[in-house]
C-alpha positions in Angstrom: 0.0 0.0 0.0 2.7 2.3 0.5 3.8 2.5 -3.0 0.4 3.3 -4.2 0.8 6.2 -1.9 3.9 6.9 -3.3 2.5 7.0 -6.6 -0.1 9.7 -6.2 1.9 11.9 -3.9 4.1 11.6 -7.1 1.0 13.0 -9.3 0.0 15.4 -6.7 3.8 16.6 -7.0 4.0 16.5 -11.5 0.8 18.3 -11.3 -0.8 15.4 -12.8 -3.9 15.3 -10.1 -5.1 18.2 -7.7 -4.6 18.0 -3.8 -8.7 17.1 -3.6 -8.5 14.4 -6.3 -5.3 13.2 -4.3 -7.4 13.1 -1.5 -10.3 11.2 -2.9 -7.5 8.8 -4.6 -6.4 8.2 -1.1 -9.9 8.1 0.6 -11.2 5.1 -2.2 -7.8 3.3 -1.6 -8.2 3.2 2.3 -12.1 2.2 1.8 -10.5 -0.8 -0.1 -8.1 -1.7 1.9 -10.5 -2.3 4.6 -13.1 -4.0 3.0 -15.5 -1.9 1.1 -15.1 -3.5 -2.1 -18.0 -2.2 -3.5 -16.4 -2.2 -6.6 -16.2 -5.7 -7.2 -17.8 -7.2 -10.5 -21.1 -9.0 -10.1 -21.3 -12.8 -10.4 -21.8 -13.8 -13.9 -24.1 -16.4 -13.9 -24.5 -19.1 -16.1 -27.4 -19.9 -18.7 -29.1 -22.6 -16.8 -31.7 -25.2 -18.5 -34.8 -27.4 -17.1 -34.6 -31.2 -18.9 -37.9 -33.3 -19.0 -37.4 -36.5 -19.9 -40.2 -39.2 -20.4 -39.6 -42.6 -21.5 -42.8 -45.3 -21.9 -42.4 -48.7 -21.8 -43.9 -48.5 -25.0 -41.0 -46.9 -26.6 -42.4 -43.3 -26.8 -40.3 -40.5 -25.5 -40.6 -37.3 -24.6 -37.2 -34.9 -24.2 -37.8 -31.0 -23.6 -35.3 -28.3 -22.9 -36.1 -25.1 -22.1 -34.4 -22.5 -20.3 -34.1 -22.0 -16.8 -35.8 -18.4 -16.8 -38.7 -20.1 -18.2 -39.4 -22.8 -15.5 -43.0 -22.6 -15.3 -43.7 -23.3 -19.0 -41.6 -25.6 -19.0 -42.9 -27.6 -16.1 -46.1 -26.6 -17.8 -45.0 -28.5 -21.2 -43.6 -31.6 -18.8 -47.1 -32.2 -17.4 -48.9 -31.9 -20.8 -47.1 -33.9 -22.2 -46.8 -36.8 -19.5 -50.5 -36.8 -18.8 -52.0 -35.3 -22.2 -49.6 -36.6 -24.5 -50.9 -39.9 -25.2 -48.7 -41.8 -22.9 -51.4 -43.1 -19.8 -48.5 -42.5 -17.7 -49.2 -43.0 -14.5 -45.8 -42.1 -12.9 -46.4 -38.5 -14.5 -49.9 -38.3 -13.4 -49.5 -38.7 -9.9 -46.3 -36.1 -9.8 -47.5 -33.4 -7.5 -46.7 -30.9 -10.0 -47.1 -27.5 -7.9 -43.9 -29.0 -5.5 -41.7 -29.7 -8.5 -42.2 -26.0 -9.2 -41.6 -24.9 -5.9 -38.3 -27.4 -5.7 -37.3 -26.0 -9.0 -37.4 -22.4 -7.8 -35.6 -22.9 -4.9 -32.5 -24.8 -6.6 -32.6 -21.5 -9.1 -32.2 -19.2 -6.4 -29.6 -21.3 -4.3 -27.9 -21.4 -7.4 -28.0 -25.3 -7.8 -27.7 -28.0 -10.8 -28.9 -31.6 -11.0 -31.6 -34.4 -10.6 -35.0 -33.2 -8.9 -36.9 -36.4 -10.3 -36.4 -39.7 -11.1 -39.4 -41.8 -11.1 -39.7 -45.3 -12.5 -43.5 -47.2 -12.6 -44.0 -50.6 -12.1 -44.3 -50.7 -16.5 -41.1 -49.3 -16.8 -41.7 -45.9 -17.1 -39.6 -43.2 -16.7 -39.7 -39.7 -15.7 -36.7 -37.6 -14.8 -36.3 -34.0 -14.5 -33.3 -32.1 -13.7 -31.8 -28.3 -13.9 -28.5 -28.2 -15.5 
């Protein structure tokens, strides 16, 4: 620290700064010295996606991506198509559909990746879903 000191006290001295912007030079370099790093870059977060994967035992399969900002569509298009979509599915049916979403927003905010469901039936279906 004292070289930077040294270094404006050397462009207070070449005229290069004034003695007030010396002083707020000095005043910001204190502030982060002792913590105030309020100049710090924000977090850059990564693009983040919500997988739906349905597999019958049938063979019929249903894979959607979306991203993460548009959870509840995509939870939306998860359930249409697992009870809607032809499949009798059972496993999907019974998903309690409202909790997924509420899991879903919570990993988002905590800023966490990975399996929320994997749910195989007694037929051999499957149903995962996961945020990656």
């Amino acid at each position: 620290m004292k070289e930077e000191v040294r270094k404006i006290l050397d462009m207070l001295e070449k005229d290069q700064v004034n003695a007030s912007q010396a002083s707020e030079l000095l005043d910001a370099m204190n502030a982060f010295s002792e913590g105030d790093h309020t100049a710090e870059k924000p977090k850059i977060r990564k693009k983040r996606s919500l997988r739906i994967k349905v597999n019958s035992a049938d063979g019929k399969m249903v894979n959607v991506k979306v991203p993460a900002a548009l959870v509840s569509a995509g939870i939306n298009i998860g359930r249409y198509f697992g009870v809607h979509g032809g499949m009798g599915n059972q496993a999907v049916s019974d998903l309690n559909w409202e909790e997924l979403a509420d899991v879903v927003n919570q990993m988002l905010e905590d800023d966490e990746t990975g399996e929320i469901v994997n749910i195989e039936s007694e037929r051999g279906d499957v149903v995962q879903i996961y945020l990656e």
